[in-house]
C-alpha positions as CSV (number, residue, x, y, z in Angstrom):
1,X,25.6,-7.2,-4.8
2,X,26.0,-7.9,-1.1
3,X,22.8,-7.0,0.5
4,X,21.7,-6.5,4.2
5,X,18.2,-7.0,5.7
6,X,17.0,-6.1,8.7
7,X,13.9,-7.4,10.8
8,X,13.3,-10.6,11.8
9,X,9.3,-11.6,10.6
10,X,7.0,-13.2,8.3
11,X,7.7,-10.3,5.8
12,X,11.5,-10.2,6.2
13,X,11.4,-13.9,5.3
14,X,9.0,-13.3,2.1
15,X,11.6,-10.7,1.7
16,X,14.7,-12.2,1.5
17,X,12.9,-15.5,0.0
18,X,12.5,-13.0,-3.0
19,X,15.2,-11.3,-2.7
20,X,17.7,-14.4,-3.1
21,X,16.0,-15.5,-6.3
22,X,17.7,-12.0,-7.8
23,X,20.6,-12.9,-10.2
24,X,21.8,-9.3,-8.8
25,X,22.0,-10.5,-5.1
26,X,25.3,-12.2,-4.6
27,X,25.9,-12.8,-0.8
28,X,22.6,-11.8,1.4
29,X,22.5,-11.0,5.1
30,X,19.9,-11.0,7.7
31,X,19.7,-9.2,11.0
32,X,18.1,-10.7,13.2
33,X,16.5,-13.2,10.9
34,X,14.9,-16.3,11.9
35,X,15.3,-19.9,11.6
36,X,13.4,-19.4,8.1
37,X,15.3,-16.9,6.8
38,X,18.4,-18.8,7.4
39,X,17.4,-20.9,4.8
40,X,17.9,-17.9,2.0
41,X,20.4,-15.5,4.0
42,X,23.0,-15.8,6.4
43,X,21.8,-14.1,9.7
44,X,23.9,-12.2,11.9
45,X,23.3,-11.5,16.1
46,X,23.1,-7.2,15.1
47,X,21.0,-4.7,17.5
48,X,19.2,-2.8,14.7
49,X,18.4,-0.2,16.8
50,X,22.3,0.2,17.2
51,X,23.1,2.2,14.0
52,X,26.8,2.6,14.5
53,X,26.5,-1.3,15.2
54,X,24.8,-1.4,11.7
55,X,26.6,0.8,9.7
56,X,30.0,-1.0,10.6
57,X,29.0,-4.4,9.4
58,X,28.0,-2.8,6.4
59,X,31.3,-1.7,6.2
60,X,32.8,-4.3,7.4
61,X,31.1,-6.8,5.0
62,X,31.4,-4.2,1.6
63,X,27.2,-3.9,1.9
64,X,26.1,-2.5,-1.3
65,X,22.4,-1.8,-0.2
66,X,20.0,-2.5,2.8
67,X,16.7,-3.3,2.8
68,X,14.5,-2.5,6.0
69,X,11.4,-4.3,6.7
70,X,10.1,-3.0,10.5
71,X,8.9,0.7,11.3
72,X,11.0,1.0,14.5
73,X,14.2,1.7,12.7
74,X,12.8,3.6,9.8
75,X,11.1,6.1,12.5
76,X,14.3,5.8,14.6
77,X,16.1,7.2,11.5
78,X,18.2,4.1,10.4
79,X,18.3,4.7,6.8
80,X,19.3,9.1,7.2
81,X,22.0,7.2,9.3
82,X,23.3,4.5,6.5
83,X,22.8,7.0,3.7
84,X,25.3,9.7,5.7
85,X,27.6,7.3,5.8
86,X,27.7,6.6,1.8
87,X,25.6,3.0,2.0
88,X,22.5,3.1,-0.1
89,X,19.6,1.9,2.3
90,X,15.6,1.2,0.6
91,X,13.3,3.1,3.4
92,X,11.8,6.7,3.9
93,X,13.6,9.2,6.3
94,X,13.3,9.8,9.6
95,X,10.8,12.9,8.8
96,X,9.3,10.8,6.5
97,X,8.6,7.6,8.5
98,X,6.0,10.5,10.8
99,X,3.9,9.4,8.0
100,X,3.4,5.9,10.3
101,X,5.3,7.0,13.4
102,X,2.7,10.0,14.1
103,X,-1.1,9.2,14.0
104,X,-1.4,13.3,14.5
105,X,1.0,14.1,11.5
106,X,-0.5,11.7,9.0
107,X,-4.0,13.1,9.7
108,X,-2.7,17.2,10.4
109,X,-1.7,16.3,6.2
110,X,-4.8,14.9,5.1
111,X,-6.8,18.0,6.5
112,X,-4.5,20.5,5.2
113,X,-4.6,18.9,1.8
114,X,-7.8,17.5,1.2
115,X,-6.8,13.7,1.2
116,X,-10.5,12.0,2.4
117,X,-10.1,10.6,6.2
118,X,-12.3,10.3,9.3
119,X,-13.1,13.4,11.0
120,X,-10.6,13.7,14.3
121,X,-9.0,15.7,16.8
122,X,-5.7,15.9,18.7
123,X,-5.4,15.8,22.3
124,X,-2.4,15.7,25.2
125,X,-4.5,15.5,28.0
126,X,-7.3,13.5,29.4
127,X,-10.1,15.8,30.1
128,X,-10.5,17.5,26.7
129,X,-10.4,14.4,24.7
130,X,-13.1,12.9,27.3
131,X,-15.3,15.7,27.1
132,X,-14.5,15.6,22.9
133,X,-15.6,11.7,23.2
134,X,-19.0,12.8,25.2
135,X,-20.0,15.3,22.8
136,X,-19.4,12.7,20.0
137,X,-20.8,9.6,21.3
138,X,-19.7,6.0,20.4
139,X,-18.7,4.2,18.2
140,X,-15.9,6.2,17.9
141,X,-11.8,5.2,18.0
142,X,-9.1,6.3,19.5
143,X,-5.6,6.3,18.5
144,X,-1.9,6.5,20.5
145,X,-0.4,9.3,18.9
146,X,3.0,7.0,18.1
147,X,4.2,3.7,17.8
148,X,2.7,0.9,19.9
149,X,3.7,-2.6,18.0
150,X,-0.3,-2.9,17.0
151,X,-2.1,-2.3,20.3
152,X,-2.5,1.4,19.7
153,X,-6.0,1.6,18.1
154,X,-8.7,0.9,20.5
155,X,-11.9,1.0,18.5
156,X,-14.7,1.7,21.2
157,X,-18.3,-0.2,20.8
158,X,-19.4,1.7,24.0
159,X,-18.9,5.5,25.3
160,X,-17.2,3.7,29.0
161,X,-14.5,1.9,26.7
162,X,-13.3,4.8,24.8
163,X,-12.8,7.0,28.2
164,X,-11.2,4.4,29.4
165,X,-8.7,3.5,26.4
166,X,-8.0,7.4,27.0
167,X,-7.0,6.9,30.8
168,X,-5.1,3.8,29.7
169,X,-3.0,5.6,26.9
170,X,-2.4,9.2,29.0
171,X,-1.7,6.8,32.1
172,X,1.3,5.3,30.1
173,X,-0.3,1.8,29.5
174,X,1.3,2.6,25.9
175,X,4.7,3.9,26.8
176,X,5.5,7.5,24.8
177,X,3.4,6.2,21.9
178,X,0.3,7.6,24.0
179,X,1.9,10.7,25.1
180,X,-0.6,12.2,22.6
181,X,-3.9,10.6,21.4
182,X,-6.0,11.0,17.9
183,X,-10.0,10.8,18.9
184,X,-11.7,9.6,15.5
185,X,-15.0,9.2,14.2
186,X,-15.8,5.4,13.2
187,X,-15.9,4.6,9.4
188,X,-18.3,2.2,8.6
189,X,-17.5,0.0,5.4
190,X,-15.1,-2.9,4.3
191,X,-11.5,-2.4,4.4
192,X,-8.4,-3.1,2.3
193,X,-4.6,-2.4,2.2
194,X,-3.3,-0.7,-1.0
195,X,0.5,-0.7,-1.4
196,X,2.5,1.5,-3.8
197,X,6.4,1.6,-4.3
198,X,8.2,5.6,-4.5
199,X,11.0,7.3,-5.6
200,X,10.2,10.5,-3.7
201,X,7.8,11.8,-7.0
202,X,6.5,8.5,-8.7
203,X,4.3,6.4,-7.0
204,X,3.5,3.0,-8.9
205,X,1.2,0.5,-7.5
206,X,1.6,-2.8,-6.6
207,X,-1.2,-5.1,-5.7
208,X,-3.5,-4.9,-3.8
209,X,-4.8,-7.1,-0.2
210,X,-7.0,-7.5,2.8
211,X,-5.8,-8.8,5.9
212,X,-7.8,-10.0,9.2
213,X,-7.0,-8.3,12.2
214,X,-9.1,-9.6,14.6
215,X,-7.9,-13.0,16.9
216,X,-10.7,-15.6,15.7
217,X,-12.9,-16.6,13.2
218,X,-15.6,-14.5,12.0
219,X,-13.2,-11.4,12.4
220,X,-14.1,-11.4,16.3
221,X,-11.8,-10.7,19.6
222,X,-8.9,-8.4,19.6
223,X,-7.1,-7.0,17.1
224,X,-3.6,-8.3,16.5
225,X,-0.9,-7.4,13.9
226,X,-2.4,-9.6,11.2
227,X,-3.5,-13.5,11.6
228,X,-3.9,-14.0,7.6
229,X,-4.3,-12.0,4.2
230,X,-5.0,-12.3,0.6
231,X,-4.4,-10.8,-2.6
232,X,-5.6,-9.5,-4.6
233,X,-8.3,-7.5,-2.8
234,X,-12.0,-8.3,-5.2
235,X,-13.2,-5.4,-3.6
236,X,-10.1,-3.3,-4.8
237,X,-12.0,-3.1,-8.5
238,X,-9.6,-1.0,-11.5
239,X,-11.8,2.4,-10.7
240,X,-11.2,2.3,-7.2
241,X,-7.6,1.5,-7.3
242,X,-7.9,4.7,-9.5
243,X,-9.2,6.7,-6.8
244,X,-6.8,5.6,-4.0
245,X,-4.2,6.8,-6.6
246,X,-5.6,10.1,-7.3
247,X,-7.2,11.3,-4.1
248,X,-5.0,10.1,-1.6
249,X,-1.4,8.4,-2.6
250,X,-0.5,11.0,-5.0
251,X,-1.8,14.4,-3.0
252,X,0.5,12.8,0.0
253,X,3.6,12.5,-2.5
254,X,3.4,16.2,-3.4
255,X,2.4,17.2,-0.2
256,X,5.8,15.4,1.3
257,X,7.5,16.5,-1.5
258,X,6.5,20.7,-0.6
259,X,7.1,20.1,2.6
260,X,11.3,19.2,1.6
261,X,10.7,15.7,2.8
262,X,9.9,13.3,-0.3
263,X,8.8,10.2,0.7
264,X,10.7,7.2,-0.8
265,X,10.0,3.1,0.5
266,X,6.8,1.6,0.6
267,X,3.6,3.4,1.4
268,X,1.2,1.2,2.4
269,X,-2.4,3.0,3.2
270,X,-4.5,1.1,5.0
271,X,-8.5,1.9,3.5
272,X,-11.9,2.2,4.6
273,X,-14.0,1.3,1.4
274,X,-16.9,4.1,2.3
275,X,-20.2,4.5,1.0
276,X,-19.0,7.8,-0.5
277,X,-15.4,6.1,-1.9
278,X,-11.8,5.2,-0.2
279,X,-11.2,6.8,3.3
280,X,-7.4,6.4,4.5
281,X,-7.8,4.9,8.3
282,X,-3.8,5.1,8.5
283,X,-0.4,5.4,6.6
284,X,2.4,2.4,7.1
285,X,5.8,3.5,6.3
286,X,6.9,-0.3,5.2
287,X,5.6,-3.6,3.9
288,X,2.4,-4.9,5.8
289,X,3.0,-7.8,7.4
290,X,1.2,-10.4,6.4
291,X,0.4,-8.5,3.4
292,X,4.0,-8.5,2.3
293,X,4.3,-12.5,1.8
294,X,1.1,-12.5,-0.2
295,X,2.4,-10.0,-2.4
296,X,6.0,-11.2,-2.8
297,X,4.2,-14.9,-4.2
298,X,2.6,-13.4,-6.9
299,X,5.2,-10.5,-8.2
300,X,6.6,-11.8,-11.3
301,X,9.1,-9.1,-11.5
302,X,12.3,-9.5,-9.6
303,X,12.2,-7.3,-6.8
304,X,15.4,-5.5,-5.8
305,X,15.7,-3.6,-9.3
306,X,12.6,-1.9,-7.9
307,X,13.6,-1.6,-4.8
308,X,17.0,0.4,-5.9
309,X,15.0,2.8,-8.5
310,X,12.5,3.3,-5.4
311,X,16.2,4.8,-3.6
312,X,17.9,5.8,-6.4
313,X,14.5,8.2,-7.6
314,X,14.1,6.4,-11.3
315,X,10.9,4.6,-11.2
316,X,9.1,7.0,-13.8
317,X,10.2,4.4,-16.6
318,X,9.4,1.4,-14.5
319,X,6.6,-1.2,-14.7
320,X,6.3,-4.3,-12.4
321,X,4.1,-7.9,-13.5
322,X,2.2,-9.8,-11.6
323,X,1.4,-13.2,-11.4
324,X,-2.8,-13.4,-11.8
325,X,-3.2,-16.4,-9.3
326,X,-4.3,-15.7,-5.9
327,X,-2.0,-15.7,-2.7
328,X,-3.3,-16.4,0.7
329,X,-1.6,-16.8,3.8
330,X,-2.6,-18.2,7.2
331,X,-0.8,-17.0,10.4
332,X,-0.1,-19.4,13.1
333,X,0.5,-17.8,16.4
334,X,1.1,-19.2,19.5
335,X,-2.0,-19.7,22.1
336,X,-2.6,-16.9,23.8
337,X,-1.6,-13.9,21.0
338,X,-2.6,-11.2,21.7
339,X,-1.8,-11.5,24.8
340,X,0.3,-13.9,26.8
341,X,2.2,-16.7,25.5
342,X,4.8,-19.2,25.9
343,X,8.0,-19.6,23.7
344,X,9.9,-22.6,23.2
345,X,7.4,-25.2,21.9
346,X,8.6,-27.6,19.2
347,X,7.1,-27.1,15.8
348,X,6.8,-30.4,13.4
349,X,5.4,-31.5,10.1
350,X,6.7,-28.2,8.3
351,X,8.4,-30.1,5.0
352,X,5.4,-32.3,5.0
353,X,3.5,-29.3,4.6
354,X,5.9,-27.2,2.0
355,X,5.2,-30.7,-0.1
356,X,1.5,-29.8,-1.1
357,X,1.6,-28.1,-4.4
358,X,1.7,-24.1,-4.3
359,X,3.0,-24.1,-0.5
360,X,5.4,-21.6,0.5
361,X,5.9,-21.6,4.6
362,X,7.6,-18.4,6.0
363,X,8.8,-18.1,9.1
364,X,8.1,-15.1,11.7
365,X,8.8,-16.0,15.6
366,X,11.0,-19.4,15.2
367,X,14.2,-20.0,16.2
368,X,16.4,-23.1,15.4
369,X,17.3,-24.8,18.2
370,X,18.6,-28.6,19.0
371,X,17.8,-29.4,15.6
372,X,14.3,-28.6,16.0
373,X,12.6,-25.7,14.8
374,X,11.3,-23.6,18.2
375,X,8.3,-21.0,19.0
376,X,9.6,-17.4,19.4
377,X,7.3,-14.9,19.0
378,X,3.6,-14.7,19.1
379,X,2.3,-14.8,15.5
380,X,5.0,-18.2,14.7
381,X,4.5,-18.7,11.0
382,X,2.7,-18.0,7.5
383,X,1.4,-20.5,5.4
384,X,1.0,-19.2,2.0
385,X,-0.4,-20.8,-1.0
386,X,-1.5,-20.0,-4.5
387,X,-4.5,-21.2,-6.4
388,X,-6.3,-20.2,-9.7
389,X,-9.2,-19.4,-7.4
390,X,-9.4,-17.7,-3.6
391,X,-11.2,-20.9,-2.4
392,X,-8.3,-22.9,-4.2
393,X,-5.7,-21.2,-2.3
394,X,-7.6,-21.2,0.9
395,X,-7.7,-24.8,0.3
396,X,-4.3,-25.3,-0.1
397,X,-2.9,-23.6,2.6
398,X,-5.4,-24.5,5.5
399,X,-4.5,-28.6,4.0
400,X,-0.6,-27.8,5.0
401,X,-1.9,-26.1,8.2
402,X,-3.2,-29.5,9.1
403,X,0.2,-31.4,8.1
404,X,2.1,-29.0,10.9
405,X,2.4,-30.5,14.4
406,X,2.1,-28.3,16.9
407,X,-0.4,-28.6,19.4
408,X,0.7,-25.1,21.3
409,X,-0.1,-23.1,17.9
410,X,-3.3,-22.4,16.5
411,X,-4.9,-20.0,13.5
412,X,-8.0,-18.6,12.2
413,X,-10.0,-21.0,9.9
414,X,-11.7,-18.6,7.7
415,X,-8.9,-17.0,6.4
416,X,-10.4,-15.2,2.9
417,X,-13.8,-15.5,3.5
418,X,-15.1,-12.4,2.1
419,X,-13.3,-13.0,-0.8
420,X,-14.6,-16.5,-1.1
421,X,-18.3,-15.4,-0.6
422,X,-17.9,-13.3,-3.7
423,X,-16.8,-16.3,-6.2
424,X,-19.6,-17.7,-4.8
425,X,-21.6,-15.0,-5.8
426,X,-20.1,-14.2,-8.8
């Protein structure tokens, strides 16, 4: 099969990294790609958010099914658009992708059909969500309605903070995204991400991570898109994985499903573990990312027959392994993620690294260059590594983090260390 991915991250990499090691995958494509995924496709200069562009390479290059990693195209519509035109595409729908690309949507569906969330309302002006906030006190969050790349939860400590994360969003610091804003109250509890792969009916699991948002160690500063994650998630125990499957993946799949818009991709829920049981904070329509290259190391099973019985609506008969190690990845970002930071730099020491045993490096911002490998983006690179144990992993990876030269990068140090605590414990 010829197959086309789009997206050019740490999880397109894990991706196509996995992807290329199916005997079903003859010739593999990349757009944009990076100078890691280069190594396992051949990556091609395509606008994604062109979907004529798209849809003519696929039929210029006989494309017999495309993968999509980001959210932007799947909420843009890419895959209604390749699948009008006859070529198979793995992804929800346009309609479908609201489950990500509408904070308001998501949670209008959990009241209406029970699914446990936080307590919220929905607001398109300033003064009524302000005078909501007042009457509510703090902490309490507030959410851009749309999508805003990561920045649009603002979870407010003090009352001052979340009036003003409502003057920032209705004052277009956030673009359209905060044309509309969700007010919610503030779970308290630990969290964890909880994947599951559908066919528009089925939902199967797959396994199960946390990831640290927040800049530095000791989960403080900003949140970002992800500086690290591991799986599986100790806290995710069999019973509660249960739950999350009973009281909240499966009412959204028949919910979707009534509605005439059956939801087939990835669902990824992100969880607040509550005193009281699971809690969805928010749906992702796609692979988390860095959750993704965690949970590509350890599935056994080769990936793209899954991903074509997820399209094709036949995953009722299908059952995917796992390897039992754990997977851990550190993300390497460039100084000054979240917010400003140079590109360009020159990244060393990465083979030296992929040498230490259970190593895998993927790439997200890099770009080949000169014949060095460059600094493109703001979170640079995953280092992932397996180990019998959380600490072993940990281990492992943050040992290849100190074989990579580059003095512009830099990464949490704790990476795991809930999850290490517990062996501890244990």
């Amino acid at each position: 099969m010829n197959i086309l991915l789009l997206g050019s991250g740490g999880r397109e990499h894990a991706l196509a990294w996995k992807i290329a090691a199916s005997p079903l995958a003859d010739k593999i494509y990349c757009a944009p790609g990076n100078a890691g995924i280069a190594q396992e496709a051949e990556c091609v200069a395509l606008d994604i958010a062109d979907h004529a562009a798209v849809i003519g390479f696929c039929k210029d290059r006989r494309i017999d099914f495309v993968v999509v990693g980001p959210e932007a195209p799947l909420c843009a519509g890419i895959v209604d658009h390749l699948e009008a035109a006859g070529i198979k595409a793995f992804g929800p729908s346009k309609v479908a992708a609201q489950l990500e690309g509408s904070k308001g949507f998501t949670k209008d569906l959990c009241r209406a059909n029970a699914i446990p969330t936080a307590a919220y309302e929905r607001f398109t002006a300033a003064a009524p969500a302000k005078d909501y906030i007042r009457a509510r006190g703090a902490p309490i969050v507030i959410k851009a309605d749309g999508l805003a790349a990561g920045k649009g939860v603002v979870v407010a400590e003090a009352l001052d903070d979340a009036l003003q994360a409502v003057d920032m969003m209705f004052d277009g610091g956030l673009g359209e995204a905060g044309g509309e804003v969700v007010v919610e109250e503030f779970l308290t509890g630990e969290e964890a991400s909880f994947f599951a792969l559908c066919d528009g009916t089925t939902a199967i699991p797959l396994a199960t991570a946390q990831d640290h948002k927040r800049v530095f160690d000791g989960d403080h500063g900003p949140n970002t898109g992800g500086m690290g994650a591991y799986s599986p998630a100790p806290v995710m125990t069999e019973a509660m994985n249960g739950r999350v499957m009973d009281e909240i993946i499966m009412p959204t799949m028949r919910a979707m499903a009534a509605m005439g818009v059956p939801y087939k991709g990835v669902l990824y829920a992100g969880l607040m573990l509550a005193a009281d049981g699971p809690k969805l904070i928010e749906y992702n329509a796609r692979f988390g990312d860095p959750e993704c290259q965690v949970l590509m190391l350890r599935l056994m099973s080769d990936i793209l027959p899954a991903l074509i019985a997820a399209r094709d609506g036949v995953l009722k008969s299908f059952d995917l392994r796992w390897y039992p190690e754990v997977a851990l990845t550190v993300v390497m970002a460039a100084k000054g993620y979240p917010g400003h930071y140079e590109r360009g730099s020159v990244i060393e020491g990465l083979a030296e690294a992929s040498a230490i045993e259970g190593v895998e490096i993927f790439h997200a911002g890099t770009k080949a260059e000169g014949g060095h490998i460059l600094a493109n983006g703001g979170r640079v690179l995953n280092v992932c590594a397996l180990g019998h144990t959380v600490a072993e992993a940990q281990a492992r990876a943050y040992a290849a983090v100190d074989r990579i030269r580059w003095p512009d990068g830099f990464c949490r140090r704790d990476i795991g260390w809930r999850a290490v605590e517990r062996e501890k414990e244990g």
